[in-house]
Structure formats: structure tokens, C-alpha cells
N, CA, C and O atoms as a Tinker XYZ file with bonds, in Angstrom:
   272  protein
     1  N     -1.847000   19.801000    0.357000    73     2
     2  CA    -1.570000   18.462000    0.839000    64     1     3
     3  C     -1.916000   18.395000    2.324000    63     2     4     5
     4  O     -1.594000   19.453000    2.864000    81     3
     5  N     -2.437000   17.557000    3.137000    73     3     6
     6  CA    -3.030000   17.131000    3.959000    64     5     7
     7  C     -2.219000   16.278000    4.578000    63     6     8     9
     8  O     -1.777000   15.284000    4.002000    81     7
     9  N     -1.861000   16.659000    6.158000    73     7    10
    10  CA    -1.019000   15.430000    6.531000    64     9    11
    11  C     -2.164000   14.157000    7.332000    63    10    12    13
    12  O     -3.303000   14.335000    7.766000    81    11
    13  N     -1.462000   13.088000    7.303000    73    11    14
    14  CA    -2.167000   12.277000    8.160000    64    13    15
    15  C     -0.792000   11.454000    9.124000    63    14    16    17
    16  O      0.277000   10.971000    8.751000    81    15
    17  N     -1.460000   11.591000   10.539000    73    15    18
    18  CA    -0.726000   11.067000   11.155000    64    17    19
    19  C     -1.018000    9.407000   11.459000    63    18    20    21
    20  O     -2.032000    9.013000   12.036000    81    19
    21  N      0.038000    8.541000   10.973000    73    19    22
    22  CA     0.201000    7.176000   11.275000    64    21    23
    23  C      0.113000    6.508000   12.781000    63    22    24    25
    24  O      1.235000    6.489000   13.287000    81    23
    25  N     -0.912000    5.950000   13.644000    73    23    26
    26  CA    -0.179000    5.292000   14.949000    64    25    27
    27  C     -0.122000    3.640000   14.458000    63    26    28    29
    28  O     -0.867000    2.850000   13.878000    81    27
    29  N      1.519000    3.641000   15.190000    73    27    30
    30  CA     1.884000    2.213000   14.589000    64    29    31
    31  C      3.237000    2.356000   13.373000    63    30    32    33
    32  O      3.483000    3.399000   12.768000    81    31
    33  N      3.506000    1.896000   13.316000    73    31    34
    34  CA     4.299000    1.528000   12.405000    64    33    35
    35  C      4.001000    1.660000   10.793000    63    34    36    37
    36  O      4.814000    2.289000   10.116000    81    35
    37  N      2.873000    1.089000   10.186000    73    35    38
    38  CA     2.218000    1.040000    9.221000    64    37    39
    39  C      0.739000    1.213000    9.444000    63    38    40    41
    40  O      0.081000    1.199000   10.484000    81    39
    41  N      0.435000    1.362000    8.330000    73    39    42
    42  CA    -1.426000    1.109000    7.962000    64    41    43
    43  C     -1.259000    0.547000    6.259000    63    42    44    45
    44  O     -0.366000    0.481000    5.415000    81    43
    45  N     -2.628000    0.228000    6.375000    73    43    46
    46  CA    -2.795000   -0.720000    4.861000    64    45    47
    47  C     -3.237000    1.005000    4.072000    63    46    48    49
    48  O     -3.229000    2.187000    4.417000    81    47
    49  N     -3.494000    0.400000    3.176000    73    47    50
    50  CA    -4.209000    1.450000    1.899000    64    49    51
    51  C     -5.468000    0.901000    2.662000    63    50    52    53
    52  O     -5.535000    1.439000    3.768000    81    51
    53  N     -6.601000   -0.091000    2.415000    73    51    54
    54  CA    -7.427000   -0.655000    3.380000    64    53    55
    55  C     -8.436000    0.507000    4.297000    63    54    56    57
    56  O     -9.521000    1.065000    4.138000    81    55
    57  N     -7.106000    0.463000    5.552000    73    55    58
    58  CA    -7.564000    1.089000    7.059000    64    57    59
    59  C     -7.601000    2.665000    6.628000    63    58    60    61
    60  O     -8.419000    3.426000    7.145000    81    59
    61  N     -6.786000    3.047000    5.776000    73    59    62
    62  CA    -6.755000    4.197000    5.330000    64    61    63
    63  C     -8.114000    4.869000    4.441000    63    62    64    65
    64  O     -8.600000    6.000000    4.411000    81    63
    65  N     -8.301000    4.158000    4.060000    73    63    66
    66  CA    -9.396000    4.330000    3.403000    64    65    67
    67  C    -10.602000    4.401000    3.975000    63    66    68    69
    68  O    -11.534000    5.034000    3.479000    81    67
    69  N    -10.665000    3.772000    5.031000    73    67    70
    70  CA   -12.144000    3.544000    5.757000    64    69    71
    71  C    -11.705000    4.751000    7.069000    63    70    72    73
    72  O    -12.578000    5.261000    7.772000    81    71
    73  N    -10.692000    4.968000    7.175000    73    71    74
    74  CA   -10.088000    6.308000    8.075000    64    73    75
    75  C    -10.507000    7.648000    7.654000    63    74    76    77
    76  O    -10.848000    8.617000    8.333000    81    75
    77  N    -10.378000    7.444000    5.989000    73    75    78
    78  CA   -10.378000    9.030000    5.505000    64    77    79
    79  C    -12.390000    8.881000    4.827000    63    78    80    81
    80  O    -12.934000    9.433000    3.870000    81    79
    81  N    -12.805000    8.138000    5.616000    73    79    82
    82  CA   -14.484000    7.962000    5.432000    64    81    83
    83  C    -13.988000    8.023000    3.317000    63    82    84    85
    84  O    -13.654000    9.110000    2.846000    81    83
    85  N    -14.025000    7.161000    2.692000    73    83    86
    86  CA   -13.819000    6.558000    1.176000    64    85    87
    87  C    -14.506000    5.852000    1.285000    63    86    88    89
    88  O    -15.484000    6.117000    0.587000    81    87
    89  N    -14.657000    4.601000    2.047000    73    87    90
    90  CA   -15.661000    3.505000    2.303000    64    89    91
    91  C    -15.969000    2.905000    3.094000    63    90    92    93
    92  O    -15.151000    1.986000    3.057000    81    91
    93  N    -16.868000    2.645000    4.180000    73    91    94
    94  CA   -17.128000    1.979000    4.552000    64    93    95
    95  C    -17.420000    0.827000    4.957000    63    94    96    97
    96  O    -18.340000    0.596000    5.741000    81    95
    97  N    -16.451000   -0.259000    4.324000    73    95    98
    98  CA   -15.795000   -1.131000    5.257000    64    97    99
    99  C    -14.987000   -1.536000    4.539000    63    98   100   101
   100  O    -15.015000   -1.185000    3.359000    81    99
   101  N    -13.796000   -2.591000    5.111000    73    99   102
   102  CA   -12.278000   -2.788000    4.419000    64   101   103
   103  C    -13.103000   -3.543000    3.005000    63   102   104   105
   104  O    -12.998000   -3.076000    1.870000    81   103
   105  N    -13.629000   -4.342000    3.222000    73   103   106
   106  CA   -14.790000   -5.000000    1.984000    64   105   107
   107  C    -14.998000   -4.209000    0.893000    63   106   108   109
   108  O    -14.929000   -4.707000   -0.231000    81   107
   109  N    -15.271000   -2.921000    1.069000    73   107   110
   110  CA   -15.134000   -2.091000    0.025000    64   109   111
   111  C    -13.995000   -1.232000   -1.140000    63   110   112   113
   112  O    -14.125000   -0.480000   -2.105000    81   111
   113  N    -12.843000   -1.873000   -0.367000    73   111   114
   114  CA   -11.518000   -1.257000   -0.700000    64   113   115
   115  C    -11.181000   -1.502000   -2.290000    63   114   116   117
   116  O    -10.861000   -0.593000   -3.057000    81   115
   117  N    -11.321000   -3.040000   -2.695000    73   115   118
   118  CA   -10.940000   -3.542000   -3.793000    64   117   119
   119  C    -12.039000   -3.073000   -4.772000    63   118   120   121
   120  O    -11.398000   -2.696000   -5.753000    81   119
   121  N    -13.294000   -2.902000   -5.018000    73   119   122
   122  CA   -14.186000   -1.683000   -5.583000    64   121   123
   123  C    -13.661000   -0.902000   -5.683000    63   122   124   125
   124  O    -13.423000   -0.699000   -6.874000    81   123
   125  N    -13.088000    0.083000   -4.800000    73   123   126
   126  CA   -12.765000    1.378000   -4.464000    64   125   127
   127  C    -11.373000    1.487000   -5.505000    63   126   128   129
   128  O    -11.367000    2.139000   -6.549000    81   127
   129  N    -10.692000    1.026000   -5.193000    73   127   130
   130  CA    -9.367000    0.510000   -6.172000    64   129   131
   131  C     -8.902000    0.816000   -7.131000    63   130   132   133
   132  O     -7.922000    1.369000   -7.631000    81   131
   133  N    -10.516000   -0.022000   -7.484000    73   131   134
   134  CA   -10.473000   -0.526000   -9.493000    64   133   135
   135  C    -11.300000    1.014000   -9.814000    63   134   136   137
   136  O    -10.743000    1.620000  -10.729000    81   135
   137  N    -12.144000    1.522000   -9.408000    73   135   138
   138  CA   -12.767000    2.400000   -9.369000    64   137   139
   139  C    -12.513000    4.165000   -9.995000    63   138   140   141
   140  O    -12.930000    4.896000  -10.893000    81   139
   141  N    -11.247000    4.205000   -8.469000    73   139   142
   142  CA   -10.598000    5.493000   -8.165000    64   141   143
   143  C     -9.376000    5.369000   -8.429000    63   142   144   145
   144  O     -8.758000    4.305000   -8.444000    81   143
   145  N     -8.834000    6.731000   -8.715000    73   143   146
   146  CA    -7.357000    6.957000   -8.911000    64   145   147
   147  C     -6.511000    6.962000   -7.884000    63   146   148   149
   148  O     -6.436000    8.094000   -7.406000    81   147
   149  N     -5.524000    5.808000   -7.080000    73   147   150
   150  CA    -5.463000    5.332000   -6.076000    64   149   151
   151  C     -4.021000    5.756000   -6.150000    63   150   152   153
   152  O     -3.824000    5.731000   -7.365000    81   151
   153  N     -2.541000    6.248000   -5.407000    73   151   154
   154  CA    -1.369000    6.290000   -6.412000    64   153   155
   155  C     -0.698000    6.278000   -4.175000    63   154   156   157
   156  O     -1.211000    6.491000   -3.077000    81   155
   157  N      0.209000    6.014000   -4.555000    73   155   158
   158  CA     1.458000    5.638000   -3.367000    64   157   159
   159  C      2.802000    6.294000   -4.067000    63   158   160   161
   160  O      3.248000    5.952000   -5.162000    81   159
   161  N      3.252000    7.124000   -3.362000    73   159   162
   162  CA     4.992000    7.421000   -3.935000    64   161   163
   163  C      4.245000    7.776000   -5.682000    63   162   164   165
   164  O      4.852000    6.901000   -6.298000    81   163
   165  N      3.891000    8.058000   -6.112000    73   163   166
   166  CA     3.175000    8.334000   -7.487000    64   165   167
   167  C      3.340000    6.719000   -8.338000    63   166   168   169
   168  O      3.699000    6.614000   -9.511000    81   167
   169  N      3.010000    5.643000   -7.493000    73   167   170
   170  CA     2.703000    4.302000   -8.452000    64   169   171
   171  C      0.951000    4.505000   -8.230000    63   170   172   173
   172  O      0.451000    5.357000   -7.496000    81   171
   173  N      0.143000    3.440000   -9.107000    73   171   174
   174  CA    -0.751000    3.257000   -8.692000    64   173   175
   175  C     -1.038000    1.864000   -8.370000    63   174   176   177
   176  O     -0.556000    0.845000   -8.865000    81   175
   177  N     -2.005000    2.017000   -7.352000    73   175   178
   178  CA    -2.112000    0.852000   -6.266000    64   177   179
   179  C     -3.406000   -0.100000   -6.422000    63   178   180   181
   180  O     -4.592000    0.214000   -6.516000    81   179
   181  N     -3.059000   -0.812000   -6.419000    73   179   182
   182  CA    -4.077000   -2.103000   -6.695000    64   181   183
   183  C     -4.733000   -3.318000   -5.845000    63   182   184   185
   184  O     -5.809000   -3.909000   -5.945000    81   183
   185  N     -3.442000   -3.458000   -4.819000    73   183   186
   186  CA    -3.293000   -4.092000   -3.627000    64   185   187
   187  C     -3.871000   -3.369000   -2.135000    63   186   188   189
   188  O     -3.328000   -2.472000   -1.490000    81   187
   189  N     -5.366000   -4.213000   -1.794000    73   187   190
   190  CA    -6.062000   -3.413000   -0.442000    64   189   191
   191  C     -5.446000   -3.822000    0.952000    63   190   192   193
   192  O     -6.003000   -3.591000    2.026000    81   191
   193  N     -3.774000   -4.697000    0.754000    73   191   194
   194  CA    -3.127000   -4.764000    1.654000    64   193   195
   195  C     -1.556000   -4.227000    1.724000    63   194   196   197
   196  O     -0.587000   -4.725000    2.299000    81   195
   197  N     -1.686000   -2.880000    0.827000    73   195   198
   198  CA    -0.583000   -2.256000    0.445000    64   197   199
   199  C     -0.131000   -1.410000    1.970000    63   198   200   201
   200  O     -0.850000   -0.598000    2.552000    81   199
   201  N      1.165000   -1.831000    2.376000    73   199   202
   202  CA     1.298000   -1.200000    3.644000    64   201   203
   203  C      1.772000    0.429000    3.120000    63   202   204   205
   204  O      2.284000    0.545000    2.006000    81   203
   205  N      1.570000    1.614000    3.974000    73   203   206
   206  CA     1.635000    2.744000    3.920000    64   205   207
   207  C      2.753000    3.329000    4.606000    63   206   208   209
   208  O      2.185000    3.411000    5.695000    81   207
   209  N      3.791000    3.757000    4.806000    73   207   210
   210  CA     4.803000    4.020000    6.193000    64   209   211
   211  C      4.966000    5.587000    6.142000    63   210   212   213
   212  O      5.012000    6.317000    5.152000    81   211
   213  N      5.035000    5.872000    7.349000    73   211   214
   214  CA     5.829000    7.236000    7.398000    64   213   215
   215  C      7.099000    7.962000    6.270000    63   214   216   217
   216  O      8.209000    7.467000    6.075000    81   215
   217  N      6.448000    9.519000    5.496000    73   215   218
   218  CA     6.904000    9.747000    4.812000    64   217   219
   219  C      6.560000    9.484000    3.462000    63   218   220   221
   220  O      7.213000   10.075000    2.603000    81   219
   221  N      5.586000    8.648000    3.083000    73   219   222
   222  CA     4.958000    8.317000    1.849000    64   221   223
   223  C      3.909000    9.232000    1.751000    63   222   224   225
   224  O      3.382000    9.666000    2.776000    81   223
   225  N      3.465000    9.650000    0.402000    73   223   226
   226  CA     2.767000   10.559000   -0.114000    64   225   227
   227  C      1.516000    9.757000   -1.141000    63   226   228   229
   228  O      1.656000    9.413000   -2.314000    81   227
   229  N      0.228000    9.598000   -0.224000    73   227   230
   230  CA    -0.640000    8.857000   -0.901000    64   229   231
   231  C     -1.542000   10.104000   -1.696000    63   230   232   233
   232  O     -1.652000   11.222000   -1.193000    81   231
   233  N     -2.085000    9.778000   -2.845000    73   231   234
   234  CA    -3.358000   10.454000   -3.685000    64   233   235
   235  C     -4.293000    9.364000   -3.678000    63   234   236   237
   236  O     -4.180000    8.140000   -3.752000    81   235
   237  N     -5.119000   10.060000   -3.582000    73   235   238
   238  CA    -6.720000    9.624000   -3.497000    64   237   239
   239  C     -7.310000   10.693000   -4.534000    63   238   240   241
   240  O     -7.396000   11.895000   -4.284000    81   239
   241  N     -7.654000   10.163000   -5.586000    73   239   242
   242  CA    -8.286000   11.363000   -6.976000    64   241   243
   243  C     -7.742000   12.017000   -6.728000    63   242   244   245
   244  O     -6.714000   11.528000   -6.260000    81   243
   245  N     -7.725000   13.728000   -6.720000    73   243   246
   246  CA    -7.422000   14.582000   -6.570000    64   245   247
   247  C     -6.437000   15.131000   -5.200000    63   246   248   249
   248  O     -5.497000   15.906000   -5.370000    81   247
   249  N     -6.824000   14.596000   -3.857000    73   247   250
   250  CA    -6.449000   14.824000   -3.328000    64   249   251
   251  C     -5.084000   13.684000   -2.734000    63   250   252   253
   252  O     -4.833000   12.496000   -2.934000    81   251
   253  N     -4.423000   14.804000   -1.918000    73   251   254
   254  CA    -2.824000   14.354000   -1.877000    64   253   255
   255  C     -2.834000   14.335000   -0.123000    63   254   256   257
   256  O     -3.515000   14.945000    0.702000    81   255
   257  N     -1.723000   13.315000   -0.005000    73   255   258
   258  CA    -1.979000   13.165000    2.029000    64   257   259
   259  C     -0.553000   12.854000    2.141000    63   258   260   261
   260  O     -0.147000   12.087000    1.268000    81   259
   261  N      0.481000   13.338000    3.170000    73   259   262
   262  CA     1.605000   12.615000    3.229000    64   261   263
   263  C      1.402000   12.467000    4.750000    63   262   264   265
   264  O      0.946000   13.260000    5.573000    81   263
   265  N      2.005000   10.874000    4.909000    73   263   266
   266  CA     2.072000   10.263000    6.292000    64   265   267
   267  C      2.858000   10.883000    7.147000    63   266   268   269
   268  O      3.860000   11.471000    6.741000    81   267
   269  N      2.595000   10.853000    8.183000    73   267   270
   270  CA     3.362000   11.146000    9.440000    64   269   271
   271  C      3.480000   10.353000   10.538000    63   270   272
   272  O      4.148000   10.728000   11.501000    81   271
């Protein structure tokens, strides 16, 4: 698991995504979405304005990231 550190309060699923180079631009998120195995707290996520907070444990396919 991979940490990622948060500045701010929150981030979207979105900014996160175009952070961890997934896609290249927020435009691409909702593609990306429907696409990939997307999961928050182990739900899966659908929403490219899903806020993220410290302490949440996002997957992206395979790989696992918890916020900081």
C-alpha cells in the first residue's frame, strides 16, 4: 500500500487521478470510472466529484493508496 499525502482538506477522486498520472485531464475521469476498478473505503465509486479525506483507503485496479 502506497501512501499519498493530501494538501488541503480534501481532493476529488478527479484530482487524484490526474495526480497519480491515470489520466490526463479531469475530462477523462468519468471514462476512467466506468472503465476501471475504482473502490473508496472498499465501495465502488462512480462519482468524478467523490471527495477523498484523510485516512481513507482508495484502490485503483490492483493497486491500494491510503491518504494522509
Amino acid at each position: 500500500m502506497e501512501i499519498f499525502q493530501i494538501q488541503g482538506e480534501f481532493i476529488t477522486i478527479s484530482q487524484l487521478l490526474k495526480v497519480l498520472d491515470y489520466i490526463g485531464s479531469g475530462g477523462e475521469s468519468k471514462f476512467f470510472l466506468l472503465e476501471n476498478e475504482v473502490l473508496l473505503n472498499e465501495a465502488v465509486v462512480f462519482e468524478k466529484k467523490k471527495k477523498i479525506f484523510r485516512g481513507d483507503i482508495v484502490k485503483i485496479n490492483s493497486k491500494r493508496y491510503l491518504m494522509k
